[in-house]
Backbone as a chain_set.jsonl record, in Angstrom:
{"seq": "XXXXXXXXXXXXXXXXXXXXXXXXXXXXXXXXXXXXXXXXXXXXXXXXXXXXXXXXXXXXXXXXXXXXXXXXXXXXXXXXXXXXXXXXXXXX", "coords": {"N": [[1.638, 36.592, -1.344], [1.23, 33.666, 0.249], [-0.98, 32.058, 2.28], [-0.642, 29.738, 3.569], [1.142, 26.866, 4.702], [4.216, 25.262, 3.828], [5.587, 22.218, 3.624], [7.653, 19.567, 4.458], [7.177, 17.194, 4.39], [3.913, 14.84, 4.412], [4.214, 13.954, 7.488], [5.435, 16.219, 8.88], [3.713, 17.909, 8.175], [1.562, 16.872, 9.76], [2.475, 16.196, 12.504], [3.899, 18.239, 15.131], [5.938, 17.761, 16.568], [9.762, 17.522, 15.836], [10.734, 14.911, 16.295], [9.238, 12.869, 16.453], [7.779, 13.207, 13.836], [10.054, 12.585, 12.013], [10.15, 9.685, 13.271], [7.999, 9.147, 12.203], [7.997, 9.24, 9.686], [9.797, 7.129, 8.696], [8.673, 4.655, 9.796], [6.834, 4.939, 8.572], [7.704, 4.333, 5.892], [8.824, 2.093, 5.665], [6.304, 0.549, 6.517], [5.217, 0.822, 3.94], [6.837, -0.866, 1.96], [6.661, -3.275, 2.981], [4.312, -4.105, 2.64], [4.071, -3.705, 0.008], [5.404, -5.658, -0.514], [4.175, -8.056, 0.517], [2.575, -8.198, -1.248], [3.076, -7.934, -4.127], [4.504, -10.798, -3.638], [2.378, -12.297, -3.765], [1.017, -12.896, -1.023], [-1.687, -14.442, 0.858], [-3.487, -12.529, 4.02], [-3.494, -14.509, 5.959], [-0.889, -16.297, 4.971], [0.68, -14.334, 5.056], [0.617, -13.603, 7.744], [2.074, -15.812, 9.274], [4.564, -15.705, 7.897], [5.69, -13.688, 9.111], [5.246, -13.889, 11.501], [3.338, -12.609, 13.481], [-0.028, -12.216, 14.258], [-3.222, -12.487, 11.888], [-4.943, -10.309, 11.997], [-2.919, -8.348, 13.096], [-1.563, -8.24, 10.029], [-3.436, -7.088, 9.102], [-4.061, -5.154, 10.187], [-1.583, -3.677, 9.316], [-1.607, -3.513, 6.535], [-4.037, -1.639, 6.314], [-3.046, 0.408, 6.989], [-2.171, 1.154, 9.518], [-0.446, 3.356, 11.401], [0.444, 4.173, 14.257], [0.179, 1.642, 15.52], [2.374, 0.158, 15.233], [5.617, -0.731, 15.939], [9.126, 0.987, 15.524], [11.274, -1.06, 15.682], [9.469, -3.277, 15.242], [8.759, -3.108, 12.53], [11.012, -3.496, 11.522], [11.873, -6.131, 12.145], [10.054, -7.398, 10.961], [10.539, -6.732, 8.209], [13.199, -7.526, 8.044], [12.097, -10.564, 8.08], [11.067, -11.298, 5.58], [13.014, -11.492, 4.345], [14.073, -8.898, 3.516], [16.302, -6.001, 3.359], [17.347, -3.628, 5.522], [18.582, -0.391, 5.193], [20.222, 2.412, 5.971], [20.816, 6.001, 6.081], [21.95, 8.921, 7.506], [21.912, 12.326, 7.671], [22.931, 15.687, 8.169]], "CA": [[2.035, 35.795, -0.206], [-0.191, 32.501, 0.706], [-1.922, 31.813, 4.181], [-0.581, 28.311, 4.263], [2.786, 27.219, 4.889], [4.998, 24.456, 2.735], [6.753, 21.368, 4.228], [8.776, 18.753, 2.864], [6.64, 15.553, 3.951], [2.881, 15.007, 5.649], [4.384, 14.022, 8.42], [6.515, 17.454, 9.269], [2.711, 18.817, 8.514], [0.698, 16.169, 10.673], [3.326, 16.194, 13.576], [4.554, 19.301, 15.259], [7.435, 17.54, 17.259], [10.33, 16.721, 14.289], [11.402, 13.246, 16.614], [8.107, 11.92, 16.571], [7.801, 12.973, 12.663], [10.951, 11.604, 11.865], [9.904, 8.325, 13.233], [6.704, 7.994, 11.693], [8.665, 8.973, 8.595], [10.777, 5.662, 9.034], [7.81, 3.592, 9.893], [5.482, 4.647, 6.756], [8.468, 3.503, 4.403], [8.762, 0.669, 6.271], [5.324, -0.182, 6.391], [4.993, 0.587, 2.337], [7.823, -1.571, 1.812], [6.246, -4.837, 3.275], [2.826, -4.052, 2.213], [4.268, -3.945, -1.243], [6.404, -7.024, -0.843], [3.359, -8.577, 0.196], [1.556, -7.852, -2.779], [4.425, -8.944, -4.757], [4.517, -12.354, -3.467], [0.777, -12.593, -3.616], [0.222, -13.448, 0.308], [-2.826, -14.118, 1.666], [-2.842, -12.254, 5.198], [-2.581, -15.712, 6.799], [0.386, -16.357, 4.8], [1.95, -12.97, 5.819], [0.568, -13.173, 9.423], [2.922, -16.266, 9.064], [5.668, -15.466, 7.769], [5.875, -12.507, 9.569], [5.499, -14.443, 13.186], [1.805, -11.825, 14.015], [-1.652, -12.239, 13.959], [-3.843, -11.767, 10.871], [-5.323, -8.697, 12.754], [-1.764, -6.784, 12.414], [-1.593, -8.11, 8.772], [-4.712, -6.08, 8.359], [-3.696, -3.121, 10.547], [-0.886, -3.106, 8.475], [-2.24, -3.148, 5.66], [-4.922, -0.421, 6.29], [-1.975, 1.827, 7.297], [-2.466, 2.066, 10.925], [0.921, 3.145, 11.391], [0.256, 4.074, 15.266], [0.043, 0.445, 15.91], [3.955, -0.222, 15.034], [6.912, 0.462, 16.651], [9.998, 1.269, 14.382], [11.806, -2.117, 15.804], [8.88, -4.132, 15.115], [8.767, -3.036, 11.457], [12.187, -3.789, 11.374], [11.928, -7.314, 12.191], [8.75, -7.689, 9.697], [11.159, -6.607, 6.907], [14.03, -9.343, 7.669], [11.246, -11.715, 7.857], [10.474, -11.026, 4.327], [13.993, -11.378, 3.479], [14.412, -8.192, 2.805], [16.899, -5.308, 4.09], [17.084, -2.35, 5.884], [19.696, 0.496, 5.15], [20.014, 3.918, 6.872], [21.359, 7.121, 5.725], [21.671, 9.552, 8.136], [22.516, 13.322, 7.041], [23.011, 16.682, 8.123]], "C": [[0.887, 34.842, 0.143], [-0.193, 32.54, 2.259], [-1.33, 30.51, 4.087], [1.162, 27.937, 4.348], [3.486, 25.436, 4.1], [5.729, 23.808, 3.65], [6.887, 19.963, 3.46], [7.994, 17.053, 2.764], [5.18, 15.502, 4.972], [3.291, 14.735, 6.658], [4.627, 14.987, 9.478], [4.94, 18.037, 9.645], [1.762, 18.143, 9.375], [1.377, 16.129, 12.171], [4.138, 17.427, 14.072], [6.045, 18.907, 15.967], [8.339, 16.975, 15.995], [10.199, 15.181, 15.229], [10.12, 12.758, 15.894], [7.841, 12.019, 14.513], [8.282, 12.523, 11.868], [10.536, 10.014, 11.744], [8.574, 7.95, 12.621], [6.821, 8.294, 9.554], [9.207, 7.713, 8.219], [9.811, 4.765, 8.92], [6.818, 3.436, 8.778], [6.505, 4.283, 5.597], [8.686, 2.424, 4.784], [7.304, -0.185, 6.168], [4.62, -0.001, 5.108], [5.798, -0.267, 1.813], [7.585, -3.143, 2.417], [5.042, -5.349, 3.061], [2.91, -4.463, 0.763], [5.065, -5.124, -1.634], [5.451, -8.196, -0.874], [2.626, -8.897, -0.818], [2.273, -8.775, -3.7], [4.646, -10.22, -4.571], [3.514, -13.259, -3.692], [0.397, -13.538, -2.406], [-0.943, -13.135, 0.54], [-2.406, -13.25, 3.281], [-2.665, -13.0, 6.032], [-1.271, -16.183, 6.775], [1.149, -15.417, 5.192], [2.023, -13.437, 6.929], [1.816, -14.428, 9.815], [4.3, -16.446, 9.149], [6.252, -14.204, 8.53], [5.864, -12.675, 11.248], [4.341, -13.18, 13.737], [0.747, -12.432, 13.692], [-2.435, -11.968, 12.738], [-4.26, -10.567, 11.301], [-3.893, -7.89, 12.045], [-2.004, -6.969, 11.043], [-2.549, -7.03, 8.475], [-4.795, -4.804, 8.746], [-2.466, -2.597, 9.708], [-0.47, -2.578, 7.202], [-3.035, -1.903, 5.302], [-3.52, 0.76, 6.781], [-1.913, 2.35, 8.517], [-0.941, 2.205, 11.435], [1.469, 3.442, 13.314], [0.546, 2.633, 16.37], [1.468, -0.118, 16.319], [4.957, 0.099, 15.614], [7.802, 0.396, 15.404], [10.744, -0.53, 14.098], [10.856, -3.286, 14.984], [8.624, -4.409, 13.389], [9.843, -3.824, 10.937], [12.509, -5.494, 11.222], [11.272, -7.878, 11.172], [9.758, -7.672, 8.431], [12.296, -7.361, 6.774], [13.167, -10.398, 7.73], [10.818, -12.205, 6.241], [11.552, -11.532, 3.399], [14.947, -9.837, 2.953], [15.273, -7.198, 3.957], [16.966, -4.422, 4.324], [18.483, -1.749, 5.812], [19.396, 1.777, 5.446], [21.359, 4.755, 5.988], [21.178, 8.464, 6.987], [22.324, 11.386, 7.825], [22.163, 14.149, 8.36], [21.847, 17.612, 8.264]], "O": [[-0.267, 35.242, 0.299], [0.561, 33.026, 3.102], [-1.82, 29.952, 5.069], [2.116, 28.67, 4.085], [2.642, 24.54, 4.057], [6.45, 24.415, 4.441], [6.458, 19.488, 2.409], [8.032, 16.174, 1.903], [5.213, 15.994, 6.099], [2.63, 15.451, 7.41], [4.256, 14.851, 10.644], [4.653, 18.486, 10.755], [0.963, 18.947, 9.855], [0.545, 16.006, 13.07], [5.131, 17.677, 13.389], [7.053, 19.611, 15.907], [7.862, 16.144, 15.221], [9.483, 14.322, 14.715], [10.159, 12.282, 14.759], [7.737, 10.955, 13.902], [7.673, 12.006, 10.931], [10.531, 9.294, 10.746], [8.115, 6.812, 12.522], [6.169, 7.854, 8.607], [8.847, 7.338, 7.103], [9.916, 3.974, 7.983], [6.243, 2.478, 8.261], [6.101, 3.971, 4.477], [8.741, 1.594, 3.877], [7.234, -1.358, 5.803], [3.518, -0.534, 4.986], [5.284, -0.58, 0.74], [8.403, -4.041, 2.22], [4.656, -6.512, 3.179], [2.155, -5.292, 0.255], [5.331, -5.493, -2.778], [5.516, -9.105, -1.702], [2.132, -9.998, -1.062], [2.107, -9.971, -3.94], [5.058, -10.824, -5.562], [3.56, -14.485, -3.797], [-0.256, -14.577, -2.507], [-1.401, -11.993, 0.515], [-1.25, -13.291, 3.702], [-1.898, -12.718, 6.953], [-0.557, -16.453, 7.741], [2.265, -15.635, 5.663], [3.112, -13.765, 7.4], [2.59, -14.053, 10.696], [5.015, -17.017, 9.973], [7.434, -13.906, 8.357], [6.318, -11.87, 12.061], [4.799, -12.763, 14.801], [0.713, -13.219, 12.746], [-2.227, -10.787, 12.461], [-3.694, -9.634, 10.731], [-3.77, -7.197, 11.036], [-2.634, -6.046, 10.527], [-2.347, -6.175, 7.613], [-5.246, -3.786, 8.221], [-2.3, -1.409, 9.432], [0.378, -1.773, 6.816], [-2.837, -1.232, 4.29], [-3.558, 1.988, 6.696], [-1.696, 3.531, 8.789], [-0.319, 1.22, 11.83], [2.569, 3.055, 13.708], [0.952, 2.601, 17.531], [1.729, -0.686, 17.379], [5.214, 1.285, 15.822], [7.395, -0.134, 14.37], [10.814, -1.134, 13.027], [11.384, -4.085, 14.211], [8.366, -5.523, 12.933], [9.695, -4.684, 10.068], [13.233, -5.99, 10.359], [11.781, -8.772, 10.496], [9.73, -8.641, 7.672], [12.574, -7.877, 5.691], [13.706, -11.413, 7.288], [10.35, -13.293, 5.905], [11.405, -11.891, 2.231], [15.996, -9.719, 2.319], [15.117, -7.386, 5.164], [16.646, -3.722, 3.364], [19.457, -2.364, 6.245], [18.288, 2.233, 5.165], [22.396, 4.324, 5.485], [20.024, 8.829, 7.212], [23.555, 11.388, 7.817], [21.483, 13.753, 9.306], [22.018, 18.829, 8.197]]}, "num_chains": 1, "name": "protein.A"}
């Protein structure tokens, strides 16, 4: 039997409330998903901060992964800015 205990995503193990883990589930695929689109396009973070209607600052908090910084909405907007789309699954 181990001393440590098994869960399904760091969040579940960094967050004891599920909501709040949930949502920062949502927001770290969200904010890998525009980080990597970035990349992909090869923006500077002026050109993101840009296209993205923020500050170079967020570009760079968003970049570094400060995922604290974000709300879910605000991601949300970042990723039609990009062009790109958001789809939900919601289960059981």
């Amino acid at each position: 039997m181990s001393d440590f205990n098994s869960f399904d995503s760091v969040w579940d193990a960094l967050e004891s409330d599920p909501i709040k883990a949930e949502n920062m589930k949502l927001r770290s695929a969200l904010m890998i998903a525009i980080n990597e689109h970035i990349e992909e396009m090869r923006l500077t973070q002026t050109e993101a901060a840009i296209k993205l209607h923020i500050t170079q600052s967020r570009v760079s908090a968003l970049s570094k992964g400060k995922i604290e910084e974000f709300r879910l909405d605000t991601l949300i907007n970042m990723v039609h800015r990009l062009g790109l789309h958001v789809t939900m699954q919601i289960a059981a």
